[in-house]
N, C-alpha and C positions, 0 to 999 in steps of 0.2 A: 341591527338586530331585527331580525322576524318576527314575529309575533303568529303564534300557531294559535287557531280558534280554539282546536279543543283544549288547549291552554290558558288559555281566556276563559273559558266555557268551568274548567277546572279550580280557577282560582275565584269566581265569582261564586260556586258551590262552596268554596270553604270559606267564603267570607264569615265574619259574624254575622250571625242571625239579626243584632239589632242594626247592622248598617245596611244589613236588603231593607229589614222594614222601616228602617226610621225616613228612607227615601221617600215614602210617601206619607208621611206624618205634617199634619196640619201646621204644625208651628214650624215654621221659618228657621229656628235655631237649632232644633234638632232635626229638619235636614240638611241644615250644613254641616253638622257636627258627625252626621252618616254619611255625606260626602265624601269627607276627610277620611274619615276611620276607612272607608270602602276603596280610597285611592292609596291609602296606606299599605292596605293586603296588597291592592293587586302589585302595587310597585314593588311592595316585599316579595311575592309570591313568583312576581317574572322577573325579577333579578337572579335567582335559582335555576340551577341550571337542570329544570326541566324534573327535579323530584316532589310529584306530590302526594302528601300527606292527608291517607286516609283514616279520618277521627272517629269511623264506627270502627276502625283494628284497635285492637289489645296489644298493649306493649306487653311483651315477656320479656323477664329478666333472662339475662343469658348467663 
């Protein structure tokens, strides 16, 4: 499997907000705990085959 930047680049913008920040968070346990969470997306996000989910769109019903 390849692995495309701007794919990387994609799933690192939708990560949760608290797993980019808690990266640089002084206590020890909640950066490992944004670690986790942050290798969770991307594993989730690039196991997808290649759809991503933009979270400023409006779902409409159909």
């Amino acid at each position: 499997m390849t692995i495309d930047p701007q794919r990387l680049a994609d799933a690192l913008l939708t990560a949760p907000g608290w797993t980019r920040v808690g990266l640089t968070a002084p206590n020890p346990r909640v950066r490992q705990r944004a670690i986790s969470g942050l290798a969770d997306h991307l594993c989730d996000h690039l196991s997808k085959p290649g759809v991503v989910e933009d979270r400023e769109q409006l779902r409409l019903p159909l």
